[in-house]
MISELO-575069 format. One line per field, with one value per residue (C-alpha): residue number from 1; residue in one letter; x, z, y. Coordinates in nm, 2 decimals, padded with zeros to 4 digits. Example, Ala and Ser with C-alpha at 12.3 -4.5 7.8 and 13.67 -1.06 7.14 Angstrom:
2
n	[1:2]
res	[A:S]
c1	[01.23:01.37]
c3	[00.78:00.71]
c2	[-00.45:-00.11]
This chain:
496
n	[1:2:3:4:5:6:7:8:9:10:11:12:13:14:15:16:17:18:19:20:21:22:23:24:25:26:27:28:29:30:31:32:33:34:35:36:37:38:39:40:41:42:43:44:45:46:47:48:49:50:51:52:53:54:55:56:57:58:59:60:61:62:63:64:65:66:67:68:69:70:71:72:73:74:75:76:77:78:79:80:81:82:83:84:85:86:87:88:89:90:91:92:93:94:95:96:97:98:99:100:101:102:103:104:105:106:107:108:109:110:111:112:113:114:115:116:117:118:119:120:121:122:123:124:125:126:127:128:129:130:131:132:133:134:135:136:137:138:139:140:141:142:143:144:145:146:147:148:149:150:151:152:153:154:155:156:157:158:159:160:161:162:163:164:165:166:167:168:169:170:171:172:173:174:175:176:177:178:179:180:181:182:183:184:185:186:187:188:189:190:191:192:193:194:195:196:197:198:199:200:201:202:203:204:205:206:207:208:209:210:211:212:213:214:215:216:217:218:219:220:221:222:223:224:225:226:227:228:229:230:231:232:233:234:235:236:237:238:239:240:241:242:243:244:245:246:247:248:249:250:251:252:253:254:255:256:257:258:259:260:261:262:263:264:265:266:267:268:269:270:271:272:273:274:275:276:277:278:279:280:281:282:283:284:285:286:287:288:289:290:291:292:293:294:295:296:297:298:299:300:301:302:303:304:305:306:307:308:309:310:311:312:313:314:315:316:317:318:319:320:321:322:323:324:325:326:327:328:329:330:331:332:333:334:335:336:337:338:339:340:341:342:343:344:345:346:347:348:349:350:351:352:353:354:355:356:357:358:359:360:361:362:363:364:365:366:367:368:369:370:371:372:373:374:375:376:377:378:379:380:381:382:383:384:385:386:387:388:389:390:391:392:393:394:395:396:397:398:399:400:401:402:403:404:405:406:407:408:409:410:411:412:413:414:415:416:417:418:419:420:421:422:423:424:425:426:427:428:429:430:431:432:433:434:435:436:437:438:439:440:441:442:443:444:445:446:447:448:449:450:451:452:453:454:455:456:457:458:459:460:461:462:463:464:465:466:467:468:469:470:471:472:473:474:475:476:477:478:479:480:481:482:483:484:485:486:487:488:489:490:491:492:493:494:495:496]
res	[X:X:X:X:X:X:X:X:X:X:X:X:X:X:X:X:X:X:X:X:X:X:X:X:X:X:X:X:X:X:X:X:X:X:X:X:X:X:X:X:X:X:X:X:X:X:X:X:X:X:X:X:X:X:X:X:X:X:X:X:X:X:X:X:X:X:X:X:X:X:X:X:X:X:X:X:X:X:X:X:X:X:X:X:X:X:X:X:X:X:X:X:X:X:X:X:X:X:X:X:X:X:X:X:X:X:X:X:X:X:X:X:X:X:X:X:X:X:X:X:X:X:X:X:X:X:X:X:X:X:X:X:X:X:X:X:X:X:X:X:X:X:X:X:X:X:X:X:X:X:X:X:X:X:X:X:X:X:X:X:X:X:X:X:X:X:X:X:X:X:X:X:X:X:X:X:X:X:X:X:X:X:X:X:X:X:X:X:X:X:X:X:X:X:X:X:X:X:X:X:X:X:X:X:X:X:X:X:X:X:X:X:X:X:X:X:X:X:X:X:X:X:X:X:X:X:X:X:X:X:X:X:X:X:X:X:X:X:X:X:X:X:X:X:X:X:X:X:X:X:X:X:X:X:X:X:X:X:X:X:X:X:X:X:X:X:X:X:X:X:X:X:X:X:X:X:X:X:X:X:X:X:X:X:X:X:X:X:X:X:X:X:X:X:X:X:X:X:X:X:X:X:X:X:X:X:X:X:X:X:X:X:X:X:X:X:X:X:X:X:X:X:X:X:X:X:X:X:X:X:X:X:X:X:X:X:X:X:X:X:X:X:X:X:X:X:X:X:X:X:X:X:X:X:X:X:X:X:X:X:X:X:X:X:X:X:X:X:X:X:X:X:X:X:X:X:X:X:X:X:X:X:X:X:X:X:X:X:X:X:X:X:X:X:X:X:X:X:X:X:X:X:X:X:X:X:X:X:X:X:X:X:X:X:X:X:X:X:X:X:X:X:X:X:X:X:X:X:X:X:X:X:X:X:X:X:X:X:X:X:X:X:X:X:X:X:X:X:X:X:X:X:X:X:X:X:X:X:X:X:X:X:X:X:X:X:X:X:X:X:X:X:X:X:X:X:X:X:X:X:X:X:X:X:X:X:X:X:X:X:X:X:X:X:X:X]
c1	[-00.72:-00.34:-00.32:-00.67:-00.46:-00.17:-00.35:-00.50:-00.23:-00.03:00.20:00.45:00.50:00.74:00.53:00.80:00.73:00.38:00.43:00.63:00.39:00.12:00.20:00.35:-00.03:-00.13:00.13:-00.05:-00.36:-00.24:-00.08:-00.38:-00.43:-00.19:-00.07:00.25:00.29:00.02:-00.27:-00.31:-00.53:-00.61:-00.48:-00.71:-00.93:-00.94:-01.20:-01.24:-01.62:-01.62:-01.35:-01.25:-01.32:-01.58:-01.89:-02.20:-02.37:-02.39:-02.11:-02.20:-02.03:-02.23:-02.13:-02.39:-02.22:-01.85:-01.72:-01.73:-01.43:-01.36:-01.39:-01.26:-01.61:-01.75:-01.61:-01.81:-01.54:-01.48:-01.17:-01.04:-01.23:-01.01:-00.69:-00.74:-00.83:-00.51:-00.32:-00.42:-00.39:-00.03:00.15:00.49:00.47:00.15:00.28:00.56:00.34:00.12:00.45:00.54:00.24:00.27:00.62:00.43:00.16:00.42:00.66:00.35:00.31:00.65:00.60:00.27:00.45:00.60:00.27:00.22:00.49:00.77:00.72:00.99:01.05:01.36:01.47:01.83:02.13:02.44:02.73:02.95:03.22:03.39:03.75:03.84:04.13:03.89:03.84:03.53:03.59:03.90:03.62:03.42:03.70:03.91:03.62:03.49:03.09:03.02:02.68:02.43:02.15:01.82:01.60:01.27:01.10:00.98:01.01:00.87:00.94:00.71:00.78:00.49:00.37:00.32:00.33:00.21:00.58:00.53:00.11:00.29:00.51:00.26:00.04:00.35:00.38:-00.04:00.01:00.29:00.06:-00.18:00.07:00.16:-00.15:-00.25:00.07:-00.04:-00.34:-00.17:00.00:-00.28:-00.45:-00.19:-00.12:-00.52:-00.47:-00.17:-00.37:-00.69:-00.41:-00.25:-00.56:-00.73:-00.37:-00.37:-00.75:-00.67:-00.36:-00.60:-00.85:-00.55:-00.44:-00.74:-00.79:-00.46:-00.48:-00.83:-00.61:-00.35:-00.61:-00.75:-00.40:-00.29:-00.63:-00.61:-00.23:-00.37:-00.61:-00.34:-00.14:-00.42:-00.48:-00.13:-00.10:-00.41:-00.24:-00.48:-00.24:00.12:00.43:00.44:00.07:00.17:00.47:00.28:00.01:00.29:00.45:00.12:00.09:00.39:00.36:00.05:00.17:00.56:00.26:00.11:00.40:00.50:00.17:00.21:00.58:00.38:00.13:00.39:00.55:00.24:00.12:00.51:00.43:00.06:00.20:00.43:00.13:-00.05:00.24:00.33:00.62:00.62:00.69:00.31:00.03:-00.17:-00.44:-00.46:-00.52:-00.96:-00.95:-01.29:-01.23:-01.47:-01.40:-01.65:-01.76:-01.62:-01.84:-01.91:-01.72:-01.89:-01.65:-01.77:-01.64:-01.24:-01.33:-01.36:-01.02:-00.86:-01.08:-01.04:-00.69:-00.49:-00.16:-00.36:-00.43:-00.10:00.01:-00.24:-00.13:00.29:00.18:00.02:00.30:00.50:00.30:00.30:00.67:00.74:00.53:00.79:01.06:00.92:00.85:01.26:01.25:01.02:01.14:01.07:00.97:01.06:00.93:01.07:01.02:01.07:00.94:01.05:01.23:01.58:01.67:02.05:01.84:01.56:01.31:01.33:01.28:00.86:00.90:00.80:01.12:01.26:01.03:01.19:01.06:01.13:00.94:01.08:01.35:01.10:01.38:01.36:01.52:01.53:01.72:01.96:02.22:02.29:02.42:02.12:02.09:01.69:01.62:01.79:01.63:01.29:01.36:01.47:01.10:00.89:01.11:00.98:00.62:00.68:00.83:00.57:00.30:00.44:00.49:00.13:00.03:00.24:00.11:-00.27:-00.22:-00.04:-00.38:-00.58:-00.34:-00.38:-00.78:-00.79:-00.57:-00.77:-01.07:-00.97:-00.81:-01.15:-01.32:-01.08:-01.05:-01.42:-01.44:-01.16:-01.34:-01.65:-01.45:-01.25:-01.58:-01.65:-01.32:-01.33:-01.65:-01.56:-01.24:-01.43:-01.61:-01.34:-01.17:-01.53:-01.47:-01.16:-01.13:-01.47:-01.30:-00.99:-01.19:-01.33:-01.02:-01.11:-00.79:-00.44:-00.41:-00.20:-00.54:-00.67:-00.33:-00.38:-00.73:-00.56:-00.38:-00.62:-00.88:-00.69:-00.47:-00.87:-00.92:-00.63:-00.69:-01.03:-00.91:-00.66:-00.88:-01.07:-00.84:-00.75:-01.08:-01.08:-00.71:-00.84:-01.11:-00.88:-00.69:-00.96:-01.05:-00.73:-00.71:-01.01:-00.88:-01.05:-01.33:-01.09:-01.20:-00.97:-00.98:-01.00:-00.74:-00.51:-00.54:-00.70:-00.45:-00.63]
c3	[05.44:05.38:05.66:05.56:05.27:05.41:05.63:05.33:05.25:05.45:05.72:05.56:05.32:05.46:05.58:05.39:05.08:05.09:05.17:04.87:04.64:04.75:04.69:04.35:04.26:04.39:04.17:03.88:03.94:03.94:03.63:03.45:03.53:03.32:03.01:02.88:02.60:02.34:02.26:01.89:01.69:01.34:01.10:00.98:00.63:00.29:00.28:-00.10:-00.11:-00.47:-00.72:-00.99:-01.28:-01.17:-01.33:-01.28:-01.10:-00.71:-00.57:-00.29:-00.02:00.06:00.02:-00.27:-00.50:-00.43:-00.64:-00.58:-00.42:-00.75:-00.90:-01.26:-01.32:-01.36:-01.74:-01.79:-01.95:-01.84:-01.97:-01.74:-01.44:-01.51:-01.59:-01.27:-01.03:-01.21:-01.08:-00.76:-00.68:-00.87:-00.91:-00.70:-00.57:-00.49:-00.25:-00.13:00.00:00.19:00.30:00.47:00.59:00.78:00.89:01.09:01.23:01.38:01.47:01.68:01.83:01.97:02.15:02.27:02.50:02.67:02.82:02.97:03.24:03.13:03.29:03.20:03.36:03.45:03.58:03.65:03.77:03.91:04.13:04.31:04.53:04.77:04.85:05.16:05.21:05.17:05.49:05.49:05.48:05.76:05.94:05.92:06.06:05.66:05.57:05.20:05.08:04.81:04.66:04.39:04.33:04.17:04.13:03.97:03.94:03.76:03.75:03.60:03.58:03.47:03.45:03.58:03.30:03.53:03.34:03.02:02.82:02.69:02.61:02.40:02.22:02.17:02.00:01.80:01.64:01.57:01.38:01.19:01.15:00.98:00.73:00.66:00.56:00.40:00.21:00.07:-00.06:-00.20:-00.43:-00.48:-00.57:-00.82:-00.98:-01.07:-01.24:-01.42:-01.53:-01.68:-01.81:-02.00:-02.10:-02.30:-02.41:-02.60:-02.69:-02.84:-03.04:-03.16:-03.27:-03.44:-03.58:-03.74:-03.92:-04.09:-04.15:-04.41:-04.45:-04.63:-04.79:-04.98:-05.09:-05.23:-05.41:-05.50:-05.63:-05.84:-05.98:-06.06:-06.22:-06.45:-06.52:-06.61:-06.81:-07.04:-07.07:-06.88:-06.57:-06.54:-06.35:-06.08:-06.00:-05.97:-05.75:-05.52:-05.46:-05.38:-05.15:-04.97:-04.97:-04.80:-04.57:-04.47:-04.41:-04.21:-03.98:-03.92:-03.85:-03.64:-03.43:-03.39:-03.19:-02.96:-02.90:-02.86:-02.58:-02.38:-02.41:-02.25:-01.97:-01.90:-01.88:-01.64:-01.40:-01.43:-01.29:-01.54:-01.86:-02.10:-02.36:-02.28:-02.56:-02.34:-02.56:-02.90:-03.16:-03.18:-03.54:-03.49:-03.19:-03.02:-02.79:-02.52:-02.38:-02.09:-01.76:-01.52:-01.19:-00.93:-00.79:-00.40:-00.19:-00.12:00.19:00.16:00.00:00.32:00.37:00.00:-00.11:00.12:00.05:00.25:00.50:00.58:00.59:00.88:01.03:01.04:01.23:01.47:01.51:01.51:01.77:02.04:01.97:02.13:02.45:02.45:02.44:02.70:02.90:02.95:03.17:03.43:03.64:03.57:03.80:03.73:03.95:03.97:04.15:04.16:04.29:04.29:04.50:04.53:04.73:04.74:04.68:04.37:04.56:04.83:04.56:04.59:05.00:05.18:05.31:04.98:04.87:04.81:04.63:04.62:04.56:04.46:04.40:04.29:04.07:04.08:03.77:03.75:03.56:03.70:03.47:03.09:02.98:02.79:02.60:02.66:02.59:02.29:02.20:02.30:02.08:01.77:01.78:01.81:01.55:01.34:01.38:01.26:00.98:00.93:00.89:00.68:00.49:00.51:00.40:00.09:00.00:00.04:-00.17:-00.43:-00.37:-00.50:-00.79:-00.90:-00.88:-01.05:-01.33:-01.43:-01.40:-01.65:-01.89:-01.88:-01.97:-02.21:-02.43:-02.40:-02.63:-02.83:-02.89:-03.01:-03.25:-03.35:-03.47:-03.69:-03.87:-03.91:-04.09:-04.29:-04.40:-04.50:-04.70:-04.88:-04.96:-05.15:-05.38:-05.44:-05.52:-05.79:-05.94:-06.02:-06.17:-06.40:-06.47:-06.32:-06.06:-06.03:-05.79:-05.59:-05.41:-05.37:-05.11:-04.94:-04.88:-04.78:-04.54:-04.35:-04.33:-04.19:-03.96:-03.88:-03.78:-03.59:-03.39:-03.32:-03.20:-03.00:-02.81:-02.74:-02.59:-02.41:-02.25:-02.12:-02.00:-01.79:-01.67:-01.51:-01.40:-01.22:-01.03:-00.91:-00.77:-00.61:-00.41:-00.64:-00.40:-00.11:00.24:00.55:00.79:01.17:01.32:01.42:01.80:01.96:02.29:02.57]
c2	[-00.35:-00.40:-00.59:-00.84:-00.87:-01.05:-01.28:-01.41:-01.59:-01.88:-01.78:-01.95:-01.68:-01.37:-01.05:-00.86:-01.07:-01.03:-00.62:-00.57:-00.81:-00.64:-00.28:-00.41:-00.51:-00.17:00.00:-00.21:-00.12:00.22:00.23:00.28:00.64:00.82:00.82:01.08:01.25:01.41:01.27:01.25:01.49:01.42:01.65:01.83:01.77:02.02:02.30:02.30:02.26:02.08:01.97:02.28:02.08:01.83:01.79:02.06:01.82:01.86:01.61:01.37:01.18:00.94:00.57:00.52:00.80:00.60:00.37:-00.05:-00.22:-00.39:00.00:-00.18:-00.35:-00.01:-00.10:-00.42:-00.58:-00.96:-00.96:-00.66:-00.84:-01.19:-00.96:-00.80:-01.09:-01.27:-00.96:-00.91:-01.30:-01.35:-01.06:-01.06:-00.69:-00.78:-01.09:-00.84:-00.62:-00.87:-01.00:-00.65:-00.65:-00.99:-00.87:-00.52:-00.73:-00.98:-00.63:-00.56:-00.88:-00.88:-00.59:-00.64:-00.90:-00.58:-00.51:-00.89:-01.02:-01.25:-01.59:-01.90:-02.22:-02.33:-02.71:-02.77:-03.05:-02.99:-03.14:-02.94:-02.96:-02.64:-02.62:-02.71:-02.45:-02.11:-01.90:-02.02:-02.38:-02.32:-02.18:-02.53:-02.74:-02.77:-02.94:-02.89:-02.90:-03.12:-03.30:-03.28:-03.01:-03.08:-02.75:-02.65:-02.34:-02.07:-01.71:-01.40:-00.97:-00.72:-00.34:-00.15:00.05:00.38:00.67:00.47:00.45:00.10:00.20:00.46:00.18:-00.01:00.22:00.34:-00.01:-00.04:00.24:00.13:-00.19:00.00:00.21:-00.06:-00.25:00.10:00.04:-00.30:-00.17:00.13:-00.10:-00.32:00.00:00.13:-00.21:-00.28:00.10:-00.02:-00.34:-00.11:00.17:-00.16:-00.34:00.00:00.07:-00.26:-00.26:00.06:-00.02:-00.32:-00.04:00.12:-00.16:-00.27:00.08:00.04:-00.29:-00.15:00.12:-00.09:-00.34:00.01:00.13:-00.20:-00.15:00.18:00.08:-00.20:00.04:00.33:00.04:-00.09:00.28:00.37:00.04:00.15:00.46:00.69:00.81:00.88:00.70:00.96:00.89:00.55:00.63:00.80:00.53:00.23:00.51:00.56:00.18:00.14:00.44:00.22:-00.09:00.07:00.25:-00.09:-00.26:00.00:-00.03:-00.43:-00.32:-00.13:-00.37:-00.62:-00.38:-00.29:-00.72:-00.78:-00.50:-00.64:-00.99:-00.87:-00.72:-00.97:-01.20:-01.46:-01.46:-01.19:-01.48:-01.60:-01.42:-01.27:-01.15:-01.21:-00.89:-00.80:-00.80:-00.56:-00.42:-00.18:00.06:00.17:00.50:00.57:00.51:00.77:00.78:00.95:01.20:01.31:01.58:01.66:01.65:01.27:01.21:01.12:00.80:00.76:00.70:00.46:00.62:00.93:00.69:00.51:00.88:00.97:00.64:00.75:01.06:00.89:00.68:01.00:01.13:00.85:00.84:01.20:01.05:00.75:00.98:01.20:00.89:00.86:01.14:00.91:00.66:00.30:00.00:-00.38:-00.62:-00.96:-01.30:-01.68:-01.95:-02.34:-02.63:-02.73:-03.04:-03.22:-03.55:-03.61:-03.79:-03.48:-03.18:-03.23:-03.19:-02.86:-02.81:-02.77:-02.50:-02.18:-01.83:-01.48:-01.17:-00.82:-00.70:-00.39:-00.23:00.16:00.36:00.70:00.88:01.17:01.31:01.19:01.48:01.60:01.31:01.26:01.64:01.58:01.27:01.41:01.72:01.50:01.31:01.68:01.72:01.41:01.46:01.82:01.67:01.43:01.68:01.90:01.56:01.47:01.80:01.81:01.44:01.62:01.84:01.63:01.41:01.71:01.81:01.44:01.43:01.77:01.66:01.39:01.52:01.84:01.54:01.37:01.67:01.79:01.46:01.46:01.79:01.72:01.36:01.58:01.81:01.50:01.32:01.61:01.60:01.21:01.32:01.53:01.34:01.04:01.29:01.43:01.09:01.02:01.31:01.31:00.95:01.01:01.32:01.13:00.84:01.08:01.25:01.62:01.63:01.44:01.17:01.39:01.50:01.15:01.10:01.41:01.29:00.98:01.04:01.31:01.03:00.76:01.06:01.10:00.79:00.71:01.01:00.94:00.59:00.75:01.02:00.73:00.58:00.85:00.90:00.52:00.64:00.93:00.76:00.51:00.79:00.97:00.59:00.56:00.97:00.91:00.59:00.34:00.25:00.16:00.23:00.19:-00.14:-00.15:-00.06:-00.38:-00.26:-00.03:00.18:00.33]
């Protein structure tokens, strides 16, 4: 057969050429079979069977219980929706991390060319002359060579991926391709949390806001009253003291709660990717804030292909992994094979002819390591090292996963039942500022109860607004534990 194989081809071409071409295209075929180093095994997945402090109802993992892509539109709130597509689209960590991404993909790129052979062209013009008082020239009579030389050709080299080294390197840098993509949507992830977190923040310092800003219209009119009363001669100054103090009180607290909405506006501008000198939103002047949806939890289990940061994780041990195979793929030898082919003629209108053809094939380049002092045990024992390191890493970042879904989940629950109790004290302080208010009218108390009630009512309602809040807050926070809706791309390239 090795022999049918050679008479294919013109007899022009050297039988040695041919021999060591062929058995180069036989060590190609060959270099297929094998592969070094571990194979990679996924690490393996929690075997909590449902979140502590999830709901009583049975969990599910099915794609139906998860939460949409765009998890924010489980709020129905248009506003969120356009703050979050504005994000997304011009926020500059946003473009960074598309930008890294770009950078991994083209990383891969270059060194998928290590798997292909390396073919240039080459064209070339020179004019030379020997000396004519060399040896070799002495030996030709003291005559010296001189003339032009035209060439064309090309040439190529390829190492023979035997053992499967550069497969290894290769599907090192896909999986740093893929961290890396599960990077970008880790932040794109965190930053459309940060955008909901800002958004109720605001909404609920409107809600604030608004409360104190009736708060202060009923002081000013409880301190007109007081004055008229102490003017007719039915009250004393201290009551009258007391009501401006509880007027101002009022309005400092409102003032107060503008500076903060001022802060979180600067912050959300800033997400959202434009100045913080822009008004974002303007102040609801009757805002109202909604219940907060229900997010369908799942199964731990499925809070690897949940969260992206998981996922990028799972990708650098993979990378870690194929990494100790490229490292054990030093100890092997390696094979280059090189070539050329072209003309060269002294004369331009010759360089087409036959007679000016020339090529080579080979050399097959043999490398094999011997001695280096231990360096490639050490440098094999460095990358074991690394993958150790990186799942011990993964598993700490699994657990923190869990930690992070649990605590939500308990602050959801708990700001649910402080909500409940909270609604029965904003009742009953509304109720208490009623009486207190008619029994001073008719002179039975001082108006020293009518501020006490006061204050606990709107105390009342600002906590009410705030637990609120709060609950919106955790329900973000139990979206973005979960993953948000994300689920994991193909892979950029698949290694075999």
């Amino acid at each position: 057969m090795f022999d049918s194989l050679i008479r294919m081809f013109p007899p022009k071409f050297s039988r040695h050429a041919l021999t060591v071409g062929v058995s180069a295209a036989l060590a190609l075929m060959a270099s297929g079979c094998s592969t070094i180093g571990p194979n990679f095994k996924a690490p393996a997945t929690v075997q909590t069977p449902a979140y502590r402090h999830a709901d009583a109802a049975p969990a599910t993992s099915s794609d139906a219980a998860r939460l949409p892509a765009t998890w924010w539109t489980v709020f129905n709130d248009p506003t969120l929706n356009d703050l979050e597509e504005r994000a997304l689209r011009d926020n500059p960590g946003a473009k960074a991390a598309a930008q890294r991404l770009v950078q991994a993909q083209a990383q891969l790129g270059v060194l998928r060319a290590g798997q292909a052979p390396n073919v240039s062209v080459n064209a070339g013009v020179s004019n030379s002359r020997t000396s004519a008082e060399t040896s070799q020239a002495l030996a030709l009579g003291g005559r010296s060579i001189e003339g032009n030389n035209f060439s064309v050709g090309a040439a190529f080299s390829y190492e023979l991926d035997i053992w499967g080294r550069v497969r290894r390197v290769i599907e090192a840098a896909d999986a740093q391709a893929l961290a890396a993509q599960d990077d970008r949507d880790a932040v794109l992830l965190m930053l459309s949390s940060q955008v909901a977190q800002s958004y109720w923040q605001l909404r609920g310092l409107d809600a604030e806001q608004a409360i104190l800003v009736n708060a202060l219209a009923a002081r000013r009119e409880a301190q007109e009253l007081v004055e008229a009363r102490f003017d007719a001669g039915l009250t004393n100054e201290l009551d009258v003291s007391r009501a401006r103090v509880e007027r101002a009180n009022a309005e400092a607290d409102l003032h107060e709660v503008q500076r903060q909405r001022n802060t979180v506006e600067h912050a959300l501008a800033l997400l959202v990717g434009v100045s913080p000198s822009t008004r974002l939103l303007a102040a609801d002047a009757t805002p109202r804030l909604p219940l907060p949806p229900t997010i369908p939890v799942g199964l731990p289990a499925s809070l690897l292909s949940q969260r992206p940061d998981l996922a990028s994780s799972v990708a650098n041990l993979r990378a870690a992994n194929a990494q100790v195979g490229v490292a054990e793929g030093m100890f092997y030898p390696s094979l280059t094979l090189t070539g050329n082919f072209g003309y060269a003629s002294e004369s331009l209108r010759d360089l087409a002819g036959g007679s000016a053809r020339q090529f080579s094939v080979g050399p097959l380049a043999l490398s094999l390591p011997i001695f280096d002092g231990g360096r490639n045990k050490s440098n094999l024992a460095l990358y074991k090292a690394r993958y150790e390191e990186a799942v011990a890493n993964h598993e700490n970042r699994l657990l923190t996963a869990l930690r992070e879904v649990e605590d939500a989940l308990s602050d959801a629950q708990q700001r649910q039942k402080q909500g409940d109790v909270q609604a029965q004290a904003q009742e009953a302080a509304s109720r208490a500022l009623l009486v207190a208010q008619a029994r001073y009218e008719r002179g039975v108390s001082t108006y020293l109860d009518v501020t006490d009630a006061q204050r606990s009512a709107l105390a009342a309602d600002r906590a009410a607004a705030q637990i609120r809040t709060q609950r919106l807050l955790a329900s973000v926070a139990v979206a973005r534990a979960l993953g948000g809706g994300w689920s994991q791309g193909p892979a950029l390239a698949t290694v075999r």
